[in-house]
C-alpha positions in Angstrom: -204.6 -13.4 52.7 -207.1 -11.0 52.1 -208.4 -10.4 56.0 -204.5 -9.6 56.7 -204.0 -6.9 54.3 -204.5 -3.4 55.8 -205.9 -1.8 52.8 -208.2 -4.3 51.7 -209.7 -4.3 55.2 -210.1 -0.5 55.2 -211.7 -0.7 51.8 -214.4 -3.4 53.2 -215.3 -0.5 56.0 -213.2 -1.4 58.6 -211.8 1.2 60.6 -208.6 0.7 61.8 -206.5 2.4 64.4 -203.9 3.3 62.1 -205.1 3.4 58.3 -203.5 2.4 55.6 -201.0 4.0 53.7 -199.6 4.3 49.9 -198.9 7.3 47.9 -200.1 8.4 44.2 -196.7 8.2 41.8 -194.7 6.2 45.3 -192.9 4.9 41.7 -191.5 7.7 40.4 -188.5 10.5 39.9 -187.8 11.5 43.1 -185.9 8.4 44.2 -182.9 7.6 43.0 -183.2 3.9 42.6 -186.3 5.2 40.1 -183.9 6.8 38.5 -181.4 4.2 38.4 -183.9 1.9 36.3 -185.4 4.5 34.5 -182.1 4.9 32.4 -181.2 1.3 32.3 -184.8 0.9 30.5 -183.5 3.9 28.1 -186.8 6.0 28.4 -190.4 6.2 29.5 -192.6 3.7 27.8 -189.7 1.3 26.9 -189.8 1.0 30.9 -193.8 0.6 31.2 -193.4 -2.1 28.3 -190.6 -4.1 30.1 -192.3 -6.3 32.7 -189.3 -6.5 34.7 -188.3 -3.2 34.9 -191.8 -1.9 35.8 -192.0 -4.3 38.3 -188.5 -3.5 39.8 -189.6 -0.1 40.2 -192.9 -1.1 41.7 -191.4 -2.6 44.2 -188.9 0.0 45.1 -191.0 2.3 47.3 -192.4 -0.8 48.8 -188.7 -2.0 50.1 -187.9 1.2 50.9 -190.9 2.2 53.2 -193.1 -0.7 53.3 -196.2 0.9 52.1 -199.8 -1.0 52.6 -199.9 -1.0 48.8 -198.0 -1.3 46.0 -199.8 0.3 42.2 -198.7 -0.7 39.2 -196.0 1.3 37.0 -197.5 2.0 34.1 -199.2 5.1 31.9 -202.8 6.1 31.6 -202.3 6.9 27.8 -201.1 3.0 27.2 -205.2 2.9 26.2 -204.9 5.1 23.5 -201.6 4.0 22.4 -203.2 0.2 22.1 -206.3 1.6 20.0 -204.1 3.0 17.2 -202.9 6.4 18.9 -199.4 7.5 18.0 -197.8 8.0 21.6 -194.4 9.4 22.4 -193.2 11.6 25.6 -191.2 15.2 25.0 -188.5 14.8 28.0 -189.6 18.1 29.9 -192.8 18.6 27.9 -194.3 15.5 28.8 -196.7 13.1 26.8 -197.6 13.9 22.7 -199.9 11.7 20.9 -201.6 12.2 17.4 -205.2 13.8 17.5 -208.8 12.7 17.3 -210.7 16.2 16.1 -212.6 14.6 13.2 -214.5 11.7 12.2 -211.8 9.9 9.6 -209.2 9.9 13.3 -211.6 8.4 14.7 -212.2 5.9 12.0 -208.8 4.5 11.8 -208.9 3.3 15.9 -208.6 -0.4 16.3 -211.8 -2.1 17.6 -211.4 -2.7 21.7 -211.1 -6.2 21.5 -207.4 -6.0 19.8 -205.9 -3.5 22.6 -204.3 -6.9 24.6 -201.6 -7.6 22.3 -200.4 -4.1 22.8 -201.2 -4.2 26.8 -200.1 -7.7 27.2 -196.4 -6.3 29.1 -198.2 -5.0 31.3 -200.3 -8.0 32.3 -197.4 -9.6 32.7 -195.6 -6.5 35.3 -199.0 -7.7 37.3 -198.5 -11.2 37.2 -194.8 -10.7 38.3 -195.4 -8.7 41.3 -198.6 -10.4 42.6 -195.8 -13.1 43.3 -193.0 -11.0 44.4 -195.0 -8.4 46.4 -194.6 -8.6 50.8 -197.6 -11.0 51.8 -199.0 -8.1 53.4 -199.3 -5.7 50.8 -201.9 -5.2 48.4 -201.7 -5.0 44.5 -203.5 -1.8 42.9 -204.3 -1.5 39.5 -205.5 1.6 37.6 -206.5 3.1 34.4 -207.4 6.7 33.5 -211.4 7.3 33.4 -212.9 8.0 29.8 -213.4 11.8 29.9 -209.4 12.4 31.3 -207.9 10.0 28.4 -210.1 11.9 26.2 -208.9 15.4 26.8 -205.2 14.0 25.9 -206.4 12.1 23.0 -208.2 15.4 21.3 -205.4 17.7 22.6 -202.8 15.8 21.7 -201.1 16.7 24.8 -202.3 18.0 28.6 -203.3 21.4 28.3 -204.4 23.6 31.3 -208.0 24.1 30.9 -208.9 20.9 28.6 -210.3 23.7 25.8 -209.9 21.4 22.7 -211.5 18.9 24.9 -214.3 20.9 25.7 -214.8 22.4 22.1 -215.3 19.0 20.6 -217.5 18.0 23.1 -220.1 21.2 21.7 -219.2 21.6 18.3 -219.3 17.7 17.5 -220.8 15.7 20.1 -221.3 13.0 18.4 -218.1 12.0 17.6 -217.1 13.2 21.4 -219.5 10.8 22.8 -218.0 8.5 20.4 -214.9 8.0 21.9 -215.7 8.1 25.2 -217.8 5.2 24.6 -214.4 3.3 23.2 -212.2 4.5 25.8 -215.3 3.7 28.4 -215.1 -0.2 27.1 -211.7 -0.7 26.3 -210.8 1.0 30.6 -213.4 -2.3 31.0 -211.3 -4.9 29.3 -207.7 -3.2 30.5 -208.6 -3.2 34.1 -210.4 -6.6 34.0 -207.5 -7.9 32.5 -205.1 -6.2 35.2 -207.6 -8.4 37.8 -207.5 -11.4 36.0 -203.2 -11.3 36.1 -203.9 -10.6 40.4 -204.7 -6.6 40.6 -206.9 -6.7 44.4 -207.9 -3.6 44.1 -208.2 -0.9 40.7 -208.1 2.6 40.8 -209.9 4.9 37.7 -208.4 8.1 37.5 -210.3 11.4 36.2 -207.5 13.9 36.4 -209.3 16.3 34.8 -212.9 15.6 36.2 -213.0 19.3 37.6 -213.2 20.7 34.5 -216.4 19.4 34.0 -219.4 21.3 35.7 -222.8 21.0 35.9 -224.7 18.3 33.8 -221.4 18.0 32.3 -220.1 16.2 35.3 -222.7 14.1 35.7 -222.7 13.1 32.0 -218.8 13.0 31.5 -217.2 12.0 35.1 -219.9 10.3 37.2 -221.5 8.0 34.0 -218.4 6.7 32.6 -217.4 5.6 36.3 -220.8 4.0 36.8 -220.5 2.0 34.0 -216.9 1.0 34.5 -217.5 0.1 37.9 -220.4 -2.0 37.4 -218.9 -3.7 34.7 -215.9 -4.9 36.5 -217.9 -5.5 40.0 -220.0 -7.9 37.3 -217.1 -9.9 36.1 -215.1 -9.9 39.2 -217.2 -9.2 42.2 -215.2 -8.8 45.7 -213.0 -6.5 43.7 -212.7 -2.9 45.4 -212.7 -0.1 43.0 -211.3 3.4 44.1 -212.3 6.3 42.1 -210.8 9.6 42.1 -212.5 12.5 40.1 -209.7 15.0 40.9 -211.0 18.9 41.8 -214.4 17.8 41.9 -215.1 19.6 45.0 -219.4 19.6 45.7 -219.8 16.7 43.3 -217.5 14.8 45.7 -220.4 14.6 48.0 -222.3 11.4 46.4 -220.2 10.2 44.4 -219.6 6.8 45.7 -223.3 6.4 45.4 -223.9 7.5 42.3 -221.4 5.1 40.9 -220.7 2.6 43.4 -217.4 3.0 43.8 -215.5 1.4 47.0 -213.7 4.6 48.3 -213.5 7.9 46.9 -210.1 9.7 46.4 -209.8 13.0 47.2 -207.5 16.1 46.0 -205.9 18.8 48.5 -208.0 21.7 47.7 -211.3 19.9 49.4 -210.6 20.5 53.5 -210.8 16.9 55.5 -212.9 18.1 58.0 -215.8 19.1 55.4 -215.2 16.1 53.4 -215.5 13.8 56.8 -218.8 15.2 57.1 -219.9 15.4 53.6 -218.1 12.3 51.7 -216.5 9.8 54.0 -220.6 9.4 55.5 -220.9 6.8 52.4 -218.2 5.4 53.3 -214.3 4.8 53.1 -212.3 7.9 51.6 -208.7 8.2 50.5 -206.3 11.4 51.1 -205.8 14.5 50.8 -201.9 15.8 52.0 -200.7 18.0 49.8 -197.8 16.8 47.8 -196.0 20.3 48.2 -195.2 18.6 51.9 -193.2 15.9 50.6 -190.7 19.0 49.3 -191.1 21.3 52.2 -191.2 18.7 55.2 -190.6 19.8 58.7 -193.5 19.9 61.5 -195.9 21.6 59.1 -196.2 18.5 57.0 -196.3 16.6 61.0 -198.9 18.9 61.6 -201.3 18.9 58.3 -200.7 14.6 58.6 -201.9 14.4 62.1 -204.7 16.8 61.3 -206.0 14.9 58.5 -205.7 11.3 60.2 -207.6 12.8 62.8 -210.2 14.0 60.6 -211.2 10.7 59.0 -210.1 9.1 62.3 -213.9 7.8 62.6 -214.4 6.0 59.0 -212.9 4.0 57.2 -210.2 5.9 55.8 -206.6 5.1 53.2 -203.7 7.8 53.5 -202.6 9.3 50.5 -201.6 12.3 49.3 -204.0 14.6 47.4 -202.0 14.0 43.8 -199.1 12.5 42.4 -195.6 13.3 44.6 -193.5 15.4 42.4 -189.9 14.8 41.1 -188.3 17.2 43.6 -189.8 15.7 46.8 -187.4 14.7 49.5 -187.3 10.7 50.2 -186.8 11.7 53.6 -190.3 13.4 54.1 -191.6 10.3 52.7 -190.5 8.2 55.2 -191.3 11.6 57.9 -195.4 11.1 56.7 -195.2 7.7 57.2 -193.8 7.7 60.7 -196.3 10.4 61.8 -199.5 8.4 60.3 -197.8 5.2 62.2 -197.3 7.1 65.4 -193.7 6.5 65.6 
C-alpha cells in the first residue's frame, strides 16, 4: 500500500501536485466529538491508556476531514511516567510530574528495558488503528526528543524559559547528561515498539529545542536526534522519521543532514520562502501555518495557505501547521485550510 499513500510518497522525495496534509494535535479539544470521548474516558491519561478510546479519537479528525495522516493519541511524558516518574495533569495548569534535580531521583528510575509494561496500551491504540485506519492514510507515531522530556522531568512542569532545565545542565552536568542518555534509549525502544505494532512513519518532538543555542544545540537537540534516528533506521530501515526541533531558526538549515532525518518540521516564526531556500534544499520539509489561523479564519488564513504551498511548491513538501492547533480553533477553518491546500 505504501506507493498509494500520499505522505509516504512525499516523504520518499516525491513531489506532488498537491502535498499532503495532517495537522499537529488534529486529535484534540477543539472538536466536539474530542470532547465527547474525552469525558467518557474520565480524564487525560485514563484516555491515552485506553486503546479504544485513543484510537476512537485518532480516528476522529480523519472521518471528519480525511487527512493524509493519522498520529497517534497519546502524551510525550508517557516516557517518564513508564521510568518511575510520578505523572498527573492540573486541568488548566497542565502536566505535573515529580522532579529529577539530584542524584538519589535519578537513582530510583527503572532501567529502560521495563518501560513496556507501562507503554504496552499504547502499542495496542497502534495495533488497532493500523487495521481500522482509510487504506490511504498513513499511521504516525511520535515521541518527545531527549532534551524536551528533560526540561519537564527537572521542572516538574513546562515552564517558559526551561531555567531549571538549563541550571542542571551547568551546575551538574553529569547527572543532566545522565538522563538524557535514559530518555535518549528508552525514545529508542518506545518508538521501535510503536513501528513494530504498524507506526509508517515516527515523529520526535523537541518542543523546546530553541532554547538551546550554540554548542548547546548541537550537543542537546541535533545529537540526541542522530542517535535516535540512526537507531531506529537500523532496526527498521524504510521507516521515515520526521524531526521537529521547534524555534530553531539558523540551526534549521542542516539539520536533516546532521541527523538524517526524513523531513524536517518546521515552526511559524521561520518565513517559507527562506526556509525553501535554506532547508527544504536537503530535502522534504513539513509546515509552517500558523495555528492562530485556525481561530481567526477568513481569506487571511486562504491567503498565508496558498502562499506557503506555493513556497515549497518545488520540493517535496507535507502541510502542517507550525504547532499544535489550540482548543479554541474553529472546525470550520479546519476544513477552510484543507480545501484551499486541495484547490477546491
Amino acid at each position: 500500500m505504501a506507493e498509494t499513500k500520499k505522505l509516504l510518497r512525499e516523504l520518499a522525495g516525491e513531489v506532488q501536485e498537491i502535498p499532503p496534509i495532517w495537522m499537529m494535535r488534529q486529535a484534540g479539544r477543539y472538536l466536539p466529538e474530542y470532547r465527547a470521548t474525552r469525558a467518557q474516558a474520565g480524564d487525560f491519561l485514563s484516555l491515552c491508556y485506553n486503546p479504544e478510546l485513543a484510537a476512537e479519537v485518532t480516528l476522529q479528525p480523519i472521518r471528519r476531514y480525511g487527512f493524509d495522516a493519522a498520529i497517534l493519541f497519546a502524551d510525550i511524558l508517557l516516557v517518564p511516567q513508564a521510568l518511575g516518574a510520578d505523572l498527573w495533569f492540573v486541568t488548566g495548569e497542565g502536566p505535573r510530574l515529580s522532579t529529577i534535580t539530584q542524584q538519589s531521583d535519578f537513582d530510583v528510575l527503572k532501567p529502560v528495558e521495563d518501560i513496556h509494561e507501562t507503554l504496552s496500551p499504547v502499542y495496542e491504540t497502534v495495533r488497532i488503528l493500523s487495521k481500522e485506519l482509510p487504506a490511504e492514510t498513513t499511521l504516525i507515531g511520535f515521541a518527545g526528543a531527549p532534551w524536551t522530556v528533560a526540561t519537564y522531568m527537572i521542572a516538574g512542569r513546562g515552564t517558559p524559559d526551561q531555567g531549571p532545565a538549563h541550571a542542571l545542565r551547568e551546575e551538574n552536568n553529569v547527572l543532566f547528561e545522565a538522563l538524557l542518555e535514559r530518555i535518549t534509549l528508552a525514545t529508542i525502544e518506545y518508538l521501535s515498539a510503536q513501528i513494530e505494532a504498524g507506526a509508517e512513519v515516527v515523529k520526535i518532538f523537541d518542543s523546546w529545542a530553541g532554547s538551546l543555542k550554540g554548542d548547546a544545540f548541537q550537543k542537546y537537540a541535533v545529537e540526541p536526534c542522530r542517535v535516535i534516528t540512526q537507531a531506529i533506521k537500523a532496526r527498521h530501515p524504510g521507516i521515515p522519521v520526521i524531526g521537529f526541533p521547534r524555534e530553531a531558526g539558523e540551526g534549521y538549515v542542516g539539520f536533516a543532514k546532521a541527523t538524517g532525518v526524513d523531513c524536517v518540521a518546521l515552526d511559524n516564526s521561520v518565513a517559507p520562502d527562506w526556509a525553501a531556500a535554506h532547508v527544504q534544499v536537503d530535502g522534504c520539509v513539513q509546515g509552517n501555518l500558523a495555528s492562530s489561523h485556525m481561530v481567526t479564519g477568513g481569506q487571511a488564513l486562504v491567503d498565508e495557505t496558498r502562499r506557503i504551498v506555493e513556497a515549497f511548491s518545488k520540493g517535496p513538501h507535507i502541510f502542517n501547521l507550525g504547532h499544535g492547533i489550540t482548543p479554541d480553533a474553529d472546525p470550520e477553518n479546519v476544513q477552510l485550510m484543507i480545501d484551499t491546500v486541495r484547490g477546491r
